[in-house]
N, C-alpha and C positions, 0 to 999 in steps of 0.2 A: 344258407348258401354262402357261399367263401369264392373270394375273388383273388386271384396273386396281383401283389402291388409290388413288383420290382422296380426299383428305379431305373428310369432308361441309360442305356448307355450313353456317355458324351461323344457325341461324333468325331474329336477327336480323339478320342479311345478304340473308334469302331476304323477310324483311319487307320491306324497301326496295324489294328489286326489286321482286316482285309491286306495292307502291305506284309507284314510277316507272312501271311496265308500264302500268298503267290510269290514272296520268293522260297517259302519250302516247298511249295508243289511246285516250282519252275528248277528247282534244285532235284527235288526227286524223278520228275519227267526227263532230265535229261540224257539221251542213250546215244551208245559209240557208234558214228556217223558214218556215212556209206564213205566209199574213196574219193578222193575230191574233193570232200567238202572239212571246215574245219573240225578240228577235232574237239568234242565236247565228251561227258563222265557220268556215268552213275555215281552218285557217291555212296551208294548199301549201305544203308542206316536202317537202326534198327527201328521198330516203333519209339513214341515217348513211353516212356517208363521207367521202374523202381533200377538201375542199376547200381544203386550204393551211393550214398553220399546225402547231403537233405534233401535234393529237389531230384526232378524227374528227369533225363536226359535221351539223347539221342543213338545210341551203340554204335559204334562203327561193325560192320560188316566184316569176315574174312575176306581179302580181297580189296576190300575198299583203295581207292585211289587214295584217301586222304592218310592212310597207314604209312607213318616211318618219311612223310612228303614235309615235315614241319622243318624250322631253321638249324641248320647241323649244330648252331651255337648250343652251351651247354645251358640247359633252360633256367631260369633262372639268374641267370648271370649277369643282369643289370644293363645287357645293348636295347637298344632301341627296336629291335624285329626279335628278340627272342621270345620262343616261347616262354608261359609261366612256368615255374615249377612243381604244379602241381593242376591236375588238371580241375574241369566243374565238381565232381565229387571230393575233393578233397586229396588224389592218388595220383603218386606221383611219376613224374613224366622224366627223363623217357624210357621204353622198352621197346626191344629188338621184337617188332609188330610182324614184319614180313619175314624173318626167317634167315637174313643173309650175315647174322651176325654181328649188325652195325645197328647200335642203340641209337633212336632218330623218334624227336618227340610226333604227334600227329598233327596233322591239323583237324581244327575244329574244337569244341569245346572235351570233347574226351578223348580219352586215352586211352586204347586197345593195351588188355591187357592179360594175363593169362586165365584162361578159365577153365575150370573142372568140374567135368559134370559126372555127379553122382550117379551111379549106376545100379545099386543095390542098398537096400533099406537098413539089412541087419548092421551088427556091430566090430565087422570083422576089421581087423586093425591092419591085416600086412595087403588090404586091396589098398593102395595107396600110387599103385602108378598113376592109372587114371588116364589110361590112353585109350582109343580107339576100341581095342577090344572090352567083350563084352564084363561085365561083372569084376570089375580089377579096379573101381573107386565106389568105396564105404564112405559114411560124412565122416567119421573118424580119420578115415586114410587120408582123405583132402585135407581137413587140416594138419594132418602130418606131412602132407605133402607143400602145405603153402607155409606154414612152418621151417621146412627146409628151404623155401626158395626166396630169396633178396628181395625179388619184384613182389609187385603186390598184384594181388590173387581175386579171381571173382570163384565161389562155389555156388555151383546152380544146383539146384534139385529138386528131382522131377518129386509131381503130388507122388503124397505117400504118409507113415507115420514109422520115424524113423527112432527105434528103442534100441537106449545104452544100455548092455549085458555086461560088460566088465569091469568088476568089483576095481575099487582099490580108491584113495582120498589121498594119496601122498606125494605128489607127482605133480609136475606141472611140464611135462611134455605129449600130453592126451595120449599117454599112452594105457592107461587106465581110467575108471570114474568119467570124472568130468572130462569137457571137451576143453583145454588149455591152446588158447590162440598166441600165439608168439610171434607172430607178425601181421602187416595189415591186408585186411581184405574185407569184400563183400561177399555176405552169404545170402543170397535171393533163390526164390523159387520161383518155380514157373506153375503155378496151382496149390491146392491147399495142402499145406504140409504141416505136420505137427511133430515136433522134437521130445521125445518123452524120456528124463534120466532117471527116468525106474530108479527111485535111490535106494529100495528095498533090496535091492539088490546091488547097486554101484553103492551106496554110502556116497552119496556127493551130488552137489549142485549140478547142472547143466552145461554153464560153459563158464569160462575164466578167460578173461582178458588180462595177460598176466605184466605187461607193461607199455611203456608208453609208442602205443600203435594204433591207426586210423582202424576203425572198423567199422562195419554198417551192416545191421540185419535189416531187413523187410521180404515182409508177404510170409509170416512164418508165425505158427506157436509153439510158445516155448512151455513146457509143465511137467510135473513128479520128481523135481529136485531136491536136495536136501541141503544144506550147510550155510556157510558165511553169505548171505548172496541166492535164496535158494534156486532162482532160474538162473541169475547170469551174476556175475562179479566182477564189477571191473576197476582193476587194482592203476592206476595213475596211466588210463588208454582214453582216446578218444572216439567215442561212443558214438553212434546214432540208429535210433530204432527208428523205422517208418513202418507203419502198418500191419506191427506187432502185439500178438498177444502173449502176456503169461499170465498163467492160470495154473492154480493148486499148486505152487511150491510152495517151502515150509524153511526157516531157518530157526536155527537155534544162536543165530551167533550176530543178527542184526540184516533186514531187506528179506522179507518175506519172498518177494519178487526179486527185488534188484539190492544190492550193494555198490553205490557211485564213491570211490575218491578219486574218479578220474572228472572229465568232460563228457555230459551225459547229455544231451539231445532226443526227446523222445517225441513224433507228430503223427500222429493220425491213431495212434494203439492204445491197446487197453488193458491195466493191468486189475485181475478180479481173481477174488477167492482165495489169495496168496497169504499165510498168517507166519509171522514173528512169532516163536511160542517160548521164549526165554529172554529175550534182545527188544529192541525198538523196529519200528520201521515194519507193519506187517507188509505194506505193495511196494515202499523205498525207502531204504536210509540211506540219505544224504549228506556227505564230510567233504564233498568237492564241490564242481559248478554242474549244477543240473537247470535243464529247461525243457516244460512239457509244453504245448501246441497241441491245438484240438485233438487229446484226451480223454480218457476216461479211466478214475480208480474206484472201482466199486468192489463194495464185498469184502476186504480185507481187513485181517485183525492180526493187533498186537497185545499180548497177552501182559508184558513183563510191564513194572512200573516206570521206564520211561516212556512208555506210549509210543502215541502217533500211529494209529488204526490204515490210513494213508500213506501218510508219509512221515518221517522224522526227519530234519535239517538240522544240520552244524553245517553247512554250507552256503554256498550262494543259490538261491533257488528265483525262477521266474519261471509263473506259470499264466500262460495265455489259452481263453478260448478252450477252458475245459472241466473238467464235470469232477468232483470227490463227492461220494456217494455211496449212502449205505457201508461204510468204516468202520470199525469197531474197534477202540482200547479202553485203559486202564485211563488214561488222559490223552486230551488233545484225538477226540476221535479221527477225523479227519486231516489233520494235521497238527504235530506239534514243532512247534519253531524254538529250538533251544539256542541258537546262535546265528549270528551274522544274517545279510539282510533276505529279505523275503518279500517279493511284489506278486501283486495276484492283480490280473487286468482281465475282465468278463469272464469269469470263471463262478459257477456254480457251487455251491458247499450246501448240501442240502444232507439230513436225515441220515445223520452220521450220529453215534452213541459212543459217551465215557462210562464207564460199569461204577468205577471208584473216583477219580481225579474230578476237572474241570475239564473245562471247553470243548461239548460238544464236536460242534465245526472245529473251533481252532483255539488251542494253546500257545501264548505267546511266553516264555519263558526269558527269551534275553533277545536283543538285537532287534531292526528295525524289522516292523510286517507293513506292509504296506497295499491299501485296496481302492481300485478304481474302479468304477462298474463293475464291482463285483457284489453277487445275489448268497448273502448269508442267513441263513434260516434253519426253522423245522426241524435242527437238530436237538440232540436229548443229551441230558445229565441226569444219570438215572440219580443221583442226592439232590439236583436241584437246584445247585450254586449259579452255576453258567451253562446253561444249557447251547448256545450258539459261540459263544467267545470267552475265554477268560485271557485277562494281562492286556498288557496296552497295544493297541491298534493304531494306525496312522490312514486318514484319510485323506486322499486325491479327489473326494469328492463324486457323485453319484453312484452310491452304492446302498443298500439293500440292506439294513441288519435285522430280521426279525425277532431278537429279545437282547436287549443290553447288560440284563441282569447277569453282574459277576464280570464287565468286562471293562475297562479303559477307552471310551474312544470317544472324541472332540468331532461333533459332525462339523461338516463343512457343505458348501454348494451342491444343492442336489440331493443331499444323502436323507433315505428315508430309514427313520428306526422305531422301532417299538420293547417294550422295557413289559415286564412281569405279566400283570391279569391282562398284557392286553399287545400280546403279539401279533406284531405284523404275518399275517396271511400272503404268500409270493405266491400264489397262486401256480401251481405247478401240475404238470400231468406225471405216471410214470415214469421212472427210467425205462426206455425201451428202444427201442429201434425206428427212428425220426430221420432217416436219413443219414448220410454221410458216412463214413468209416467207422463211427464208436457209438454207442448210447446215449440217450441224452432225454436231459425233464424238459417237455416243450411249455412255455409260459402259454396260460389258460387266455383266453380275450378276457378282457377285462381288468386284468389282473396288474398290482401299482409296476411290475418291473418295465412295462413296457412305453417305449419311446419315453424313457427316464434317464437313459444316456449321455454321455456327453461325448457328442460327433468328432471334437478334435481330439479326443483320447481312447473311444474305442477301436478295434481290434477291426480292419477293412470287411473283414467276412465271420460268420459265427462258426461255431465249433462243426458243424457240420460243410461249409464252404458255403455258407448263403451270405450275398455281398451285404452289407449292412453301409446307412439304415434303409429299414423300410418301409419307410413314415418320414414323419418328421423329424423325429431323434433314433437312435439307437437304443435298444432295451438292454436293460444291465440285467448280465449275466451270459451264460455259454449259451445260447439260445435265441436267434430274431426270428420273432414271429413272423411269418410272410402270410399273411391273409388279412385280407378286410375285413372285418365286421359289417354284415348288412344286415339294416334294422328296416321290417315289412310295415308298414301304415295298420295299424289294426282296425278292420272294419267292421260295425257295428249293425246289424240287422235289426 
């Protein structure tokens, strides 16, 4: 029998909410008042939800009173009452909301902004108005169409699975191949949608972020690309995936999945089965500043000798609260760190394989890696060198290495390891479906990762959104075990 042992909430934590809760239902309850009496507003907001940017937001409504209501100053502009310059998502303010022709930022945390709803699956290039009438916005056409336009751009699209037909690799105004983003926007769905750039027929990756522009995909998957980047490339843009998957692309030119030299944000997605088959990097290579949040690379392989089955870094990388898994290269399964620094805080590295090179889990080639409750293990070197690690490591202190053999690293407070005949066991279940957004190894009872944490440096909630600890300490690695162990008296007849 299993018991949840969440910690309770501090009352006052439970104060705020209850206040937040009743002024957003005192705010949504409010409706336009009979004659005589004062005048109060709906303010037509849309549910919380993915609308672009890293966190969840509130949509303003067509109509909303708070549309085009904010200070005429130009935002941004250093007074005292101005708005920001850019709204919660990142996007920026202001746009002509109501129609009368005078740019006027909103109030509220967001910014009404133009949105294009996709209306038809196929790949047809000249549906690109995107108005009211029926079948006249393709996902193709939208981006040609927020491509053309100054403002920044929301594309919605309805469930469906939307395949690129038209050949061509040499372009960078989506007017063939791939989908080439030229300016910023959010591309969201409103149900399951999956983006397929059939490269068998296009020759080319999925989509290209081709300069320095805000973007945000979520609720979407991306697969069957081919090139630099095989799902998405994004060339010196500011990135962020929430609640993305890619799966099965293929590069021959380095990011099996992804290709980052921009600012790359990834939280809640998952990138699996995506291989490098000449390049580095089968799920990312990374030359910019990349950060993942709960997570998950599993499946992916790098064929070519620089590795990194996962990931490959020449950048800045931080990865919180998430899972490398099941990876495959030449070295550095899981990850190989060729440059500059690299922090890994409660993240998982399990059962990841090199064929020819070192480190399993992680190859450390140049520049600082750095691991704080993080669960390294059960990975393989099919020669035998370093099966979990090779090159030198830096530790913060509670973390998990289950074989040292082949690797550099100075334990410190907390850290437990084990070296050759006699590897440490991190007791682990499956990767599988445990809850939350991605996959994940749930730690077995028993087993040494848990409540081995260290409270002031773990990660508020685990890779799935469970508040952490849930115990006494925090369990190192992407995973808090939430259940008791209850032990029965055994009785004897």
């Amino acid at each position: 029998m299993h018991h949840n042992r969440r910690s309770p909430v501090p009352i006052k934590t439970l104060a705020r909410l209850c206040i937040a809760t009743m002024i957003v239902g005192l705010a949504l309850s409010l409706e336009p008042t009979r004659p005589g009496h004062a005048a109060t507003f709906t303010p037509k907001l849309a549910p919380l939800d993915a609308h672009g940017g890293p966190t969840f937001t509130h949509a303003l409504r067509p109509a909303s009173p708070a549309i085009d209501a904010g200070n005429p100053a130009t935002p941004g502009g250093g007074g005292s009452n101005t708005c920001e310059a850019t709204d919660q998502r990142g996007l920026a303010r202001t746009v002509d909301g109501n129609g009368d022709d005078v740019a006027r930022c909103d109030i509220g945390a967001y910014e009404l902004t133009d949105t294009l709803v996709v209306d038809r699956t196929d790949d047809f290039a000249p549906a690109s108005f995107c108005t009211a009438i029926a079948n006249d916005c393709s996902l193709r056409g939208a981006i040609q169409a927020a491509n053309g336009n100054p403002a920044d751009d929301i594309i919605l699209l309805p469930p469906g699975v939307y395949t690129l037909t038209i050949p061509g690799d040499d372009e960078n105004l989506a007017l063939t191949g791939d989908l080439d983003i030229n300016s910023s926007l959010a591309l969201t769905s409103a149900g399951a949608v999956t983006i397929n750039g059939n490269s068998l027929v296009t020759g080319d990756r999925v989509f290209h972020v081709t300069g320095d522009y805000t973007v945000t995909f979520s609720n979407v998957t991306i697969r069957g690309g081919n090139g630099t980047g095989g799902g998405l490339y994004n060339y010196f843009g500011r990135l962020t995936l929430i609640n993305t998957t890619l799966v099965s692309n293929t590069s021959i030119g380095g990011g099996g999945g992804i290709y980052n030299s921009g600012s790359l944000t990834i939280i809640n997605s998952t990138l699996n089965g995506n291989t490098a088959t000449s390049a580095a990097g089968g799920g990312i290579f990374n030359n910019g500043s990349l950060t993942i949040i709960n997570s998950t690379l599993s499946g992916n392989t790098a064929t070519a000798g620089a590795g990194g089955g996962g990931i490959y870094n020449s950048g800045s990388l931080t990865i919180t609260n998430s899972t490398l898994s099941g990876n495959t290269a030449t070295t550095g399964g899981g990850l190989y760190a060729y440059a500059a620094a690299v922090t890994l805080n409660n993240v998982t590295v399990v059962s990841n394989t090199v064929t020819s090179g070192d480190g399993g889990g992680i190859q450390r080639f140049a520049g600082a890696v750095t691991l704080l409750n993080t669960l390294l293990a059960g990975n393989t070197d099919l020669g035998g060198q370093a099966p979990d690690c090779s090159g030198l490591l830096t530790s913060l202190g509670h973390n998990l290495i289950g074989n040292l053999t082949g690797c550099a690293f100075a334990s410190t407070t907390g850290d437990q390891v084990g070296a050759g005949a006699n590897p440490l066991d991190p007791g682990l279940g499956p990767l599988q479906d445990n809850g939350g957004f991605t996959p994940t190894h749930a730690l077995q009872l028993g087993g040494p990762a848990i409540d081995a944490g260290d409270n002031a440096t773990c990660a508020v909630t685990d890779q799935r959104g469970v508040t952490r600890p849930f115990g006494p300490a925090c369990d190192i690695g992407a995973f808090e075990l939430d259940v008791y162990a209850l032990y029965l008296p055994l009785v004897r007849r």
